[in-house]
C-alpha positions, 0 to 999 in steps of 0.5 A: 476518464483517461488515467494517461496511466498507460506504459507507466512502470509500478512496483505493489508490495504485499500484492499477494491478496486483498487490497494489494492485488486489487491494486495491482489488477487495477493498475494493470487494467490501466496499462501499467506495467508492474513489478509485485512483491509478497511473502507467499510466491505461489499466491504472488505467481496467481496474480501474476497470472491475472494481470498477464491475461489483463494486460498481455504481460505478466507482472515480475514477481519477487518473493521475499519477507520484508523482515529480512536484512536484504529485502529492500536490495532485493526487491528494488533491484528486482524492480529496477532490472525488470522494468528499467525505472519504477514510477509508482510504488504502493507500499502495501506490506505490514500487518496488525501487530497488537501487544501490551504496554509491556511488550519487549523491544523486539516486538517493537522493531518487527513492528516498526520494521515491518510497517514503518522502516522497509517502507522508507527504505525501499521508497529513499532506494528508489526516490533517485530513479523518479527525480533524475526522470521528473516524475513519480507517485508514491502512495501508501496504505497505512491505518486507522489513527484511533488505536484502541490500545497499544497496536505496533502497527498503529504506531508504525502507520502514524510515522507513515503518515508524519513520514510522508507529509515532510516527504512530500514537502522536499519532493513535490518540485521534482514532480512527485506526490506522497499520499496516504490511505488508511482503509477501514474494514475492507473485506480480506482474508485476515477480516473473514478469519478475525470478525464473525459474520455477526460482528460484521452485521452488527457494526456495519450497521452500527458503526459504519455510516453506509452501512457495510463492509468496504471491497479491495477494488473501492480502495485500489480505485482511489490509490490508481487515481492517486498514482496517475498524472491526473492526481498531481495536485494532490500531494501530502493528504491523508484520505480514508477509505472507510465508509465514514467509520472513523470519527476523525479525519484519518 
């Protein structure tokens, strides 16, 4: 299938490993000329790297931690300078941040700024650009509704969701979309470091239904299918990526 995806312009943040890069090597496959953030610049100039020998041209790299007060500034007008409008954002970045009942209020806010707020932020910084041209794609990974306990991140990812859904009401006449995907256990990194090898065995053939782990590239085929003109009718969904491990719909 063509994506018709080809010359189009996408900013991936947290693209420095795991589902980020997949994304970011998927959409370069596409044709898509990109823009990549993350915290760790050597990592983030390693995918560059692949993407330039994908696609011919590197992707543009900004490194920055999306806590700072000047993140979203920074990296949108990184973006807008490298590839004149920014069509599809993945907003990628976050991370788990799991904490009692009595946690304090800046554990809160990192939790909130870092999954929930700079999203928004960035994504408004950049809705004017999409809307003048008629055209854009915003896609968000976000997470599993069903927290064992209190989890920051889970709280921040369930604003996403709501955030999203009222979003994609006020701009789909601009022919824009707004989808969220939740992964469930899709193999990185922080898995390796978390679950031992037993654990995996023993839920993936317990709790999972097809029985294993899911890839980064199994997601990022679904978010470059949602950020490409052949997914337009699709717009305010929640669509998990995570083998039937969740017992309800996201």
């Amino acid at each position: 299938m063509d994506l018709q995806l080809s010359g189009r312009a996408a900013l991936v943040t947290g693209a420095s490993a795991g589902i980020g890069r997949a994304i970011a090597l998927e959409l370069a496959r596409e044709g898509v000329r990109l823009v990549i953030t993350g915290r760790r610049k050597d990592a983030l100039a390693d995918v560059a790297a692949e993407i330039g020998t994908l696609a011919g041209t590197p992707a543009t790299i900004v490194a920055h931690d999306a806590l700072d007060e000047g993140y979203v500034e920074t990296v949108a007008g990184s973006a807008l300078a490298a590839v004149g409008a920014v069509e599809i954002l993945i907003n990628n970045a976050g991370g788990s941040r799991p904490f009692g009942k009595d946690a304090d209020e800046a554990q809160w806010n990192e939790a909130l700024t870092l999954n929930f707020t700079r999203h928004r932020q960035l994504t408004h910084r950049l809705l004017p650009t999409m809307i003048a041209n008629g055209w854009g794609r915003i896609v968000n990974i976000t997470g599993k509704s069903e927290p064992e306990g209190i989890n920051g991140a889970f709280c921040a990812k369930a604003a996403m969701h709501s955030w999203a859904k009222g979003l994609s009401r006020e701009v789909g006449k601009h022919g824009i979309t707004v989808n969220c995907v939740p992964p469930g256990r899709v193999m990185s990194d922080q898995i390796r470091r978390n679950y031992t090898p037993e654990y995996r065995a023993w839920q993936s053939e317990h709790e999972i239904p097809v029985g294993r782990y899911g890839e980064p590239g199994e997601l990022a085929d679904l978010v470059v299918f949602l950020a490409s003109p052949r997914a337009a009718y699709i717009t305010g969904a929640v669509i998990p990526v995570d083998g039937g491990l969740r017992r309800y719909q996201f």
